[in-house]
N, C-alpha and C positions, 0 to 999 in steps of 0.2 A: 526202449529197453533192448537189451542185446543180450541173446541168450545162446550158450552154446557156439561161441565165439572160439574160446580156446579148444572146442573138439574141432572146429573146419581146420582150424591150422594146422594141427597133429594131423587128422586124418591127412590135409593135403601133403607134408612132409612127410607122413610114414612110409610109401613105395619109393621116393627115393634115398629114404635115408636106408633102408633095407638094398637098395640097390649099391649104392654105396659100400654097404659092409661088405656086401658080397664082391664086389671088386676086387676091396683088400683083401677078404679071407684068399679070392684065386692068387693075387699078388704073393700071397705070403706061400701057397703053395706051388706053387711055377707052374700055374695052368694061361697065366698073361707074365708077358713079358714087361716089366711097369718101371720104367725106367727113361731116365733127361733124354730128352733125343737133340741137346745139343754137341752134343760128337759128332765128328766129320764123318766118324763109319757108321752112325747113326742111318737102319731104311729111311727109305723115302716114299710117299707118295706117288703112284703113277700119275702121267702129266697129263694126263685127262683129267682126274679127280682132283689135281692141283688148279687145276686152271676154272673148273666149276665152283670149287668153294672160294677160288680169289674173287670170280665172277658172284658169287652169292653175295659173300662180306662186301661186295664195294654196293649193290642194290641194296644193302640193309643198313650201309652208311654207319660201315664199322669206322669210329673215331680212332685209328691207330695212325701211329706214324711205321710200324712194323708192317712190311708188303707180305702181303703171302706168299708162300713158296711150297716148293716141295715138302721141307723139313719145317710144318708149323706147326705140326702138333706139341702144343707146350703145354704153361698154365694160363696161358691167358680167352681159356673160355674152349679151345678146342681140343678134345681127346683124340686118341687113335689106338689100336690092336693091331699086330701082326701076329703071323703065326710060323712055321715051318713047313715048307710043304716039298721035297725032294731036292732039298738043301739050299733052296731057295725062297728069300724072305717076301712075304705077302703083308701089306702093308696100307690101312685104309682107315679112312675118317667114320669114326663110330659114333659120336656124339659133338652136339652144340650146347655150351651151358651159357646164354648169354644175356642172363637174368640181368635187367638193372642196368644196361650199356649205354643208355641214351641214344638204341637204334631207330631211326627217323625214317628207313626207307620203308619198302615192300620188299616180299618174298619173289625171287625172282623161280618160277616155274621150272624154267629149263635148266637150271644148273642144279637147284633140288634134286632132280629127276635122274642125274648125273650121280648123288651119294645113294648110294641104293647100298651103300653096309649100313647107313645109318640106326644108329639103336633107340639114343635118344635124343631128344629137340626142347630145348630152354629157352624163349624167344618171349617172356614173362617180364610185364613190368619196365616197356618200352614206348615207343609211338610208332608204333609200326604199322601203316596203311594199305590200305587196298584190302584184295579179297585173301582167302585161303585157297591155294593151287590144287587145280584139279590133280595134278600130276604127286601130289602128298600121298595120292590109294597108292603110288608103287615100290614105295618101300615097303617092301615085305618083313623086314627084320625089325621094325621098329615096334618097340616094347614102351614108350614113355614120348609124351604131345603134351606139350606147355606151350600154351600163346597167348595166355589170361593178363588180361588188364594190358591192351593195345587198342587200337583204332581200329582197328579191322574190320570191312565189312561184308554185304553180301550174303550167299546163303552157305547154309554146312556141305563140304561136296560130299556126294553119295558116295566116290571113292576113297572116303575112308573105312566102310564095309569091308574092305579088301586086306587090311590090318589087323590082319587074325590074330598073332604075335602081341599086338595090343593091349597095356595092364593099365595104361593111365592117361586119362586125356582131360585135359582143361583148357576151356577155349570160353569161359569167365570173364566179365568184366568188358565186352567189346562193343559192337555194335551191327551184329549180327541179325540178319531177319530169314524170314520165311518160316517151314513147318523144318521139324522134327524129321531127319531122313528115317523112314518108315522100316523100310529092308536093310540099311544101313547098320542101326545099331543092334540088331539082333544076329549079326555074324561075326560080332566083338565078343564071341564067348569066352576068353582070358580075361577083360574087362575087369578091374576091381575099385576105380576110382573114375567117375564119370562126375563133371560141372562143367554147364552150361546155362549158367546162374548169369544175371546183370546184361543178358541181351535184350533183343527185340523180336525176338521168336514167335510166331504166334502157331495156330492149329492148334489140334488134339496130341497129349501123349500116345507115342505110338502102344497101341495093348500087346498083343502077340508077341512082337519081337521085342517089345522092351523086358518083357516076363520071361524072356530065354536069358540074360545074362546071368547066371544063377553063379556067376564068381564077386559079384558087385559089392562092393562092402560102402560106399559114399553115391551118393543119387544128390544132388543137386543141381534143380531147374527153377530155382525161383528165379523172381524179380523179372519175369517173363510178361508175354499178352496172349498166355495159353489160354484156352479153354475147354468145352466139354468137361466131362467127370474124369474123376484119378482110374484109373486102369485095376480091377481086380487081380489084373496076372501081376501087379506088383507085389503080390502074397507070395508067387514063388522064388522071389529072392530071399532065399533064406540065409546065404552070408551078409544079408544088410546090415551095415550098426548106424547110417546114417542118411534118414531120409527128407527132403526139405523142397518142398513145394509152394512155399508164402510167395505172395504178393505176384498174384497173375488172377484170372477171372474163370475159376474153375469151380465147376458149379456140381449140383448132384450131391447123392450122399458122401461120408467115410466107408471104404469097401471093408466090410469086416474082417473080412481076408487079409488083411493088414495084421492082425490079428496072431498071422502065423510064422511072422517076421518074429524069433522067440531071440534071434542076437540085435534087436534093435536099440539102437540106445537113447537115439534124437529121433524124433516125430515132431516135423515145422509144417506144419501147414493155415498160418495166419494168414490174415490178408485175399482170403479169396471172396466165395458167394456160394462154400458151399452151407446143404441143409439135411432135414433129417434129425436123427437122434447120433449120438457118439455113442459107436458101438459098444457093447457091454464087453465083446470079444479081446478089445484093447487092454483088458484089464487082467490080461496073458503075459503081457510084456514084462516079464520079471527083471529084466535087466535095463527097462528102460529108465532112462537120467532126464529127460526133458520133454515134454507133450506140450504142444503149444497150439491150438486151437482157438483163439480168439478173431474178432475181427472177421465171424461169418456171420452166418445166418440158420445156426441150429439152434434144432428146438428139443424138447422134452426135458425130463428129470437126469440129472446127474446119474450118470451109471454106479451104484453101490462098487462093483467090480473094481473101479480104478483105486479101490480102498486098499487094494492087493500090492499096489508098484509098490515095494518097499524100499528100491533102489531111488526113486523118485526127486530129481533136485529142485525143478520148476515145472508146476501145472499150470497153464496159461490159458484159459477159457474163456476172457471179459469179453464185453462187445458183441451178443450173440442174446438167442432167445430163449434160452433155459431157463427152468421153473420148476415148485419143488421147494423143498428144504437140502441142507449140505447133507449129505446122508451120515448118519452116525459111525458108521467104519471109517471114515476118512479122519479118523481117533490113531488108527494102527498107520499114520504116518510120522508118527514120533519114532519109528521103529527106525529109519531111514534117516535121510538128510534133505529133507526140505526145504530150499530158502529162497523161494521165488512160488507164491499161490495168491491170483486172482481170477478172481470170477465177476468182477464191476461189469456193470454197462448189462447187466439179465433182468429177470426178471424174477428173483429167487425171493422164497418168503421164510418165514418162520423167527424162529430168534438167532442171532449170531453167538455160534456154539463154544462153550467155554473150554472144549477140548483143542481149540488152536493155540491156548497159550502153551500146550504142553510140546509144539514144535519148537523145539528150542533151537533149533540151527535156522527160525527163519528170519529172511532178511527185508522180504518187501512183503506187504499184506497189502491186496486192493481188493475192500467189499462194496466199494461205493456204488449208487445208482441202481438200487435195489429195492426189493417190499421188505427188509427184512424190516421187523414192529420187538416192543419188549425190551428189557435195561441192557444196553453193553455190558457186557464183561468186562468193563474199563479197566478194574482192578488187576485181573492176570494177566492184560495185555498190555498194560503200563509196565509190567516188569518184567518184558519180554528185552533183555539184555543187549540181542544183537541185533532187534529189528531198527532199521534204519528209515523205512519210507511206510507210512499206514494212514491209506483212504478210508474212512467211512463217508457216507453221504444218508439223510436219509431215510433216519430209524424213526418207525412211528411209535412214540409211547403216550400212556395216556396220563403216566403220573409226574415224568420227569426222573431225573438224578445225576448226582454233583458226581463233580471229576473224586476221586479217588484220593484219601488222606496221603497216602505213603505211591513213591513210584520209583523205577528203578531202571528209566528207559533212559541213557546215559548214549545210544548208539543215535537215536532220531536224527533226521538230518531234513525227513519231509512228513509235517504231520496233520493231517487236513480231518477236521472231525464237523461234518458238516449238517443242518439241520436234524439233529439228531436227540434233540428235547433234551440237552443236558441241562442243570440248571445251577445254580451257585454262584461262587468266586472264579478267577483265573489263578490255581495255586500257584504259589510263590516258587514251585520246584523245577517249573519249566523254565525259569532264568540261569538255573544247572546243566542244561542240556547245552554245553558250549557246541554241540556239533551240529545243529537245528540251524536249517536255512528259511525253511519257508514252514511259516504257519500259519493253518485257516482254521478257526474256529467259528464262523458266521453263522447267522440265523442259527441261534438257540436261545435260551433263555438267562444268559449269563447277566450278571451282577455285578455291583464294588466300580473298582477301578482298574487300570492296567498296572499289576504286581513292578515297584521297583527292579526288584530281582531280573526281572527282562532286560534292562539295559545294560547285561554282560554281555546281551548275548548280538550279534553280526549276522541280522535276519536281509533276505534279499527280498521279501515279501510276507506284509502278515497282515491276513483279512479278519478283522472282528465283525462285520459287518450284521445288524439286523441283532441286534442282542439290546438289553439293557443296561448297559454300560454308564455310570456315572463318574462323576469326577471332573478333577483337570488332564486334560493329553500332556502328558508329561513331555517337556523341550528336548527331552533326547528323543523322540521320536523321530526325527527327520532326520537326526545323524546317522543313529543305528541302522534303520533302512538302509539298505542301500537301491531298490526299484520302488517298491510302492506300496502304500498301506491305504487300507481302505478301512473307513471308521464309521463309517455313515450308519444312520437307521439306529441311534443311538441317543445320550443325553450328557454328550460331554460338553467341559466348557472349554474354554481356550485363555490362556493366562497372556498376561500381555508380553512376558518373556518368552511365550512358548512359538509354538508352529503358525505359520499364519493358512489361514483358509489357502490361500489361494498357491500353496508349494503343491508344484507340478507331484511330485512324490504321493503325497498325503490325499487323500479324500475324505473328506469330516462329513461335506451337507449330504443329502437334508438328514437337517435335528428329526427326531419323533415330535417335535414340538413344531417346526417351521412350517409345513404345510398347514398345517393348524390357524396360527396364525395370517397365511396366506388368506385365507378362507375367510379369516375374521374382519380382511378389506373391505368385505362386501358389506358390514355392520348390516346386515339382512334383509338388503334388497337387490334381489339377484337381475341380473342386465339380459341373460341368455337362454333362449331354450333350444340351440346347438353347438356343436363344435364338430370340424370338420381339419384331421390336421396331415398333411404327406410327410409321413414321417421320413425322416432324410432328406426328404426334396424337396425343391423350391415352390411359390405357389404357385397353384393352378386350379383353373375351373371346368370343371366337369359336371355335364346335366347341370348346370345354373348354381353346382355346389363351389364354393370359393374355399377351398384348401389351404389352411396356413402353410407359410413356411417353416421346415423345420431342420437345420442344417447344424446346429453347432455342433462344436464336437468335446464339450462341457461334460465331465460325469451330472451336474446335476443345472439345469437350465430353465430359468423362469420367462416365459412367452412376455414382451415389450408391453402387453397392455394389460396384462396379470391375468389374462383370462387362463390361460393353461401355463402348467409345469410340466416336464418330465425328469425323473433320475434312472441313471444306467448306472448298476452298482458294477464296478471292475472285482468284485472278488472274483476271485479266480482269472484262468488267463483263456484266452483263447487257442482251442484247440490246433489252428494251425497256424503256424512259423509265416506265413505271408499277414497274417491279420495281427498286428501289433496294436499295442495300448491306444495308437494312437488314430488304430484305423476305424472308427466309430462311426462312418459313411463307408458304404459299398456303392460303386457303379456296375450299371448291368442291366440291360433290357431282358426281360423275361419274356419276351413274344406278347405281351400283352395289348390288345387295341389302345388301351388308357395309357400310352405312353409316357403321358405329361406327369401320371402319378408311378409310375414304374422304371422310373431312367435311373432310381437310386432307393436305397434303402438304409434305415438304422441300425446298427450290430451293438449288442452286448455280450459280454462274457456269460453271463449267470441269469438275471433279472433286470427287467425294464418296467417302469411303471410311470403312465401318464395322469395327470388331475386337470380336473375339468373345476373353476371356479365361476361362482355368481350365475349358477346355472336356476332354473325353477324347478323349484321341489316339483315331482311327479315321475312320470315313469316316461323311460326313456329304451329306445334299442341303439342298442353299441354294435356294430361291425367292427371284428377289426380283419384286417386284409394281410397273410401272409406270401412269400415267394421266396424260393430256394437259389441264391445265387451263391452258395459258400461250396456245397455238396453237390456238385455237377459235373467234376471231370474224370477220365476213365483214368487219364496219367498219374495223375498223384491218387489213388485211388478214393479219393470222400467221396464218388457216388455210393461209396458203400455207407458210407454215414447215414446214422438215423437220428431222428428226434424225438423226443418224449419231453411235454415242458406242459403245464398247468395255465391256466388260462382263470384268472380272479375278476371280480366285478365288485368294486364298492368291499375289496376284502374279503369276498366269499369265492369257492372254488366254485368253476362254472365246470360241469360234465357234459357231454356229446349227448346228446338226444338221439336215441334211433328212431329215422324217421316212420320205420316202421308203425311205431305206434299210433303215427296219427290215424291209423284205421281203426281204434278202440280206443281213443279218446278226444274229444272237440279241442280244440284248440282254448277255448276256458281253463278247461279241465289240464291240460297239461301244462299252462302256464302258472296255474296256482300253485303245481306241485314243482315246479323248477324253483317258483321265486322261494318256496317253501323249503327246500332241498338247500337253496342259498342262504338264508339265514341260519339253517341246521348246524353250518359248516364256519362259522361265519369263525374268524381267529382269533375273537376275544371270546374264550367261554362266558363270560357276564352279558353278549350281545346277543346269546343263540336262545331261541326260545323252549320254555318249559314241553315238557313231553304230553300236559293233558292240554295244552294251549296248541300242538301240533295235531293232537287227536280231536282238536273243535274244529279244526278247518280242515281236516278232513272230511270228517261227519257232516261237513258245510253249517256247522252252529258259527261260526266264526269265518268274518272275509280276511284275509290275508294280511289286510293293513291294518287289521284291527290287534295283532298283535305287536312285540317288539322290534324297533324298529335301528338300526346300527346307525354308521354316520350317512350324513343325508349328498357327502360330496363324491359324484362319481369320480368310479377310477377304472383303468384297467390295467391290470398286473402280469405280466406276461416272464413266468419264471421257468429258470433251466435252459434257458435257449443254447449256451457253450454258443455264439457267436450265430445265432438267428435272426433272420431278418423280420424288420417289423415293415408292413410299408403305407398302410393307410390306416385312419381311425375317425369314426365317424359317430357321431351320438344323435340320435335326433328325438323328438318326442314320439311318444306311441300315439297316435290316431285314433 
């Protein structure tokens, strides 16, 4: 997502287009002389300064067939001013504009050092190498420093401190390292446009002296390897309207003090580690247009406060540990222009509030990966006209409810509605939505068939996955896709004109019915009482245990001798751009002694689920063995990536035991209440036991097994991973 793209632009072209005006305005009143200087009585250059910018331009591997001279100040990239001084013309090179030249060389030191009229420097959007010249602090006159998006490397030189005169500097986009010059940038007190965005910067923001530029109106250091906390003295910049600090490793609270930045407009600060609560103070910001806070690691309740930004165009908070309900003022941002608010990826509860459909400028909604429980508001947010992209994931209900008669979402383009107890048909009206690329509607409780009316529409991905789906897959399916459909966990048939199993595209298996039938190989006499399987990897034996192998890279794969299945449902995609559809093995040692079972692992988008057949009824312990090989590096930053995913046994949600308890209850006692707590939850209501039959094995009137009992073939279910590694699985009997 790209937010606040068109204000860096503006912001970066506003001090020169302002510089600009003011040229002409002096041109038009005769304070510059602003005229061809190819006339032969045209000044000149003194032959010094002539002979240092010839020497510049040939180190910067200026592509002209035009030599420099005396007389070069033209239009092709270099300015000049003279003046009057006792009837005698003064005559010097004031500016470099040479944006976009395809210059290849370096800045040569000494002949820089040479233009000391210089005012401003355009040296943006080249390949320009080596360092930046110490010998840069001695231009005194210079007002405006462009060398963004070059090669450039090394560290920032401290003599640019020395550049009081200084309103703009961009040195963006290169490949710069070291800290932050400390005492440097707080003697830049004219300063009003400071990026130093897209390097390799590391240390702390300097506090003190970065808190004195109180002329500053743009602040951009993202995409840095900063750290330490954000500096409180950035509250004293009170000309700020743009502040942007994502994607570096910047840890600590939000300084409330931010708070008192009242011209701010953009607040970035995604992509770090920091924590704490979002100050309540932010919700001062009356003029602010953008707040983007996702992608840390804060906590507490939604600040009511930010109910206040009436100015507000995108609130960006997902990916973090907030908790809570939406708070009910965030009603007064109908007032405003809204069209960018998600808060996915928290931990927020309550119901999803039906005062969002009354945002009617918004454009993207993400609520997914949430507690939120209770009916969607489907109805007002179907006819939310202009929203284009809307996650849910999720919602826990206890009774269910069907999509909405009537809808009026005509803008959709991404509409993912995902376990979220809906229940019904797929209406017929979402084959109107000609501008609908990807649809996920999986794991719910849908019905019928797949509506004719859909094959208008030129979907790039659409997951029904895990519903009840009957019928035939209709033969336009494979066309109309154009990446991949996932159909599985379902009860379709296949026609013999239609889709075949086996299109790369399509994923059908397994039926609701097929594992079933697997099962029913065994006509009931079971061969096993383990299974021991290296998920992803080859086999291997460990302490005398013989590990299958398990390598394909099949959405759904039945083991050579029928004893075990697994399916990896592809709904959904994988969170990162290196892990495609097709990368369903990861390599990667994870330091572990057990090499032989850790040199690789299985990845799924969503859900993974293995079956164990012809196993002996009884009771059994399941291990299963996870390892982080996806969320491990500082660069691309997913060590900030977390997980949250559900762990099933035989269909029932298995919960973390704190081990705490076993000092207040025997290990009897707590295993009757686990396997208890398992059938409670179990996902057919008809398989979960009565309430006075839970209160007999309590009471101990009742042994465990004497109640009802689900299907007898284990499994283990491993949901939510978004591209988690599975790596060992092992079942053996209990002793």
């Amino acid at each position: 997502m790209v937010i606040a793209l068109h204000a860096r632009v503006m912001a970066k072209l506003f001090p020169k287009l302002v510089s600009f005006i003011a040229v002409l305005l002096l041109c038009q009143f005769g304070y510059v002389v602003c005229q061809s200087t190819n006339s032969s009585d045209s000044p000149q250059l003194p032959e010094d300064e002539a002979k240092a910018l010839d020497e510049l331009m040939t180190t910067l591997r200026w592509n002209t067939s035009q030599q420099i001279s005396r007389s070069s100040c033209d239009d092709k990239g270099i300015s000049c001013s003279w003046s009057y001084d006792q009837n005698s013309t003064v005559y010097h090179v004031t500016g470099l504009h040479l944006s976009s030249r395809e210059l290849k060389g370096q800045i040569d030191a000494e002949a820089l050092a040479s233009l000391v009229h210089l005012e401003q420097i355009d040296l943006s959007s080249n390949q320009l190498h080596g360092s930046i010249p110490v010998a840069m602090g001695n231009l005194r006159s210079l007002t405006s420093l462009d060398l963004s998006y070059n090669q450039l490397d090394g560290s920032i030189p401290f003599t640019l401190g020395n550049l009081s005169s200084l309103t703009y500097l961009d040195l963006s986009d290169n490949q710069l390292h070291g800290s932050i010059p400390d005492f440097t940038m707080g003697n830049l007190s004219s300063l009003t446009y400071l990026d130093l965005s897209y390097n390799q910067l590391d240390g702390s923001i300097p506090d003190v002296t970065m808190g004195n530029l109180r002329s500053l109106n743009y602040l951009d250091l993202s995409t840095n390897f900063l750290k330490g906390s954000i500096p409180s003295s950035l509250g004293n910049l009170s000309s700020l309207l743009y502040l942007r600090l994502s994607r570096n490793f910047l840890d600590g609270s939000i300084p409330s003090s931010l708070g008192n930045l009242s011209s701010l407009r953009y607040l970035i600060l995604w992509y770090n580690m920091l924590s704490g609560e979002i100050p309540k103070e932010l919700g001062t910001l009356s003029h602010l247009r953008s707040m983007v806070l996702g992608f840390n690691e804060l906590t507490g309740q939604l600040p009511p406060e930010l109910g206040r930004l009436g100015s507000l165009y995108a609130l960006e908070l997902s990916s973090n540990n907030l908790t809570g309900e939406l708070p009910e003022n965030y009603a007064n941002f109908t007032l405003g222009q809204l069209e960018i608010f998600s808060v996915a990826g928290n931990r927020l509860t309550g119901k999803v509030p039906r005062f969002i459909a009354n945002w009617t400028e918004l454009s993207y909604l993400f609520l997914s990966g949430n507690d939120f429980e209770g009916e969607l508001p489907l109805e007002p947010l179907f006819n939310m006209s202009k929203l284009e992209r809307l996650y849910v994931s999720d919602v826990r209900s206890s009774t269910g409810f069907p999509f909405p008669e009537y809808a009026n979402m005509t803008a959709i383009r991404y509409l993912v509605i995902r376990n979220c107890s809906i229940s019904g048909e797929i209406p017929r009206y979402i084959g109107d939505w000609s501008s609908l690329k990807y649809l996920d509607l999986s794991f719910n409780n849908l019905t019928g068939g797949i509506p004719d009316s859909m094959k208008k529409l030129k979907l790039s991905k659409m997951f029904l996955t895990g519903n009840m789906l009957n019928g035939t897959v209709p033969s336009w399916v494979t066309d109309n896709i154009e990446d991949k459909a996932d159909l599985s966990y379902n009860n379709f048939e296949i026609p013999r004109d239609g889709p075949k199993k086996g299109e790369r595209k399509l994923n059908i298996e397994p039926y609701r019915n097929s594992i079933r039938d697997l099962k029913d190989k065994c006509q009931g006499k079971p061969k096993y009482d383990s299974l021991y399987i290296n998920c992803g990897g080859g086999k291997a034996i460990v302490d005398g245990k013989v590990f299958e192998e398990d390598r394909s890279t099949l959405n759904y794969y039945i083991a050579l001798k029928e004893k075990w299945a697994y399916s990896c449902s592809c709904s959904g995609d994988f969170d990162s751009e290196t892990n495609g559809s097709s990368h369903y093995i990861k390599n990667g040692i994870c330091g572990s002694s057990e090499t032989q079972l850790y040199n690789s692992t299985r990845l799924c988008p969503l859900s993974l689920t293995y079956y164990g057949f012809c196993l002996f009824k009884g009771h059994y312990t399941v291990k299963l063995y996870f390892a982080e090989t996806v969320y491990q590096n500082d660069e691309d930053y997913s060590n900030l990536g977390k997980r949250v995913f559900d762990v099933y046994i035989q269909g029932r949600i298995l919960d973390l035991v704190d081990k705490k308890l076993a000092s207040s209850y025997n290990r009897k006692q707590a295993l009757t209440v686990l396997l208890l707590a398992m059938k409670c939850v179990n996902l057919s209501p008809t398989l979960r036991p009565k309430i006075s039959e839970v209160v007999s094995v309590l009471e101990g009137e009742k042994r465990i097994d004497e109640i009802s009992e689900g299907d007898d073939t284990p499994s283990a279910s491993i949901g939510g991973l978004c591209g988690a590694c599975s790596r060992v699985l092992e079942i053996e009997p209990i002793s």
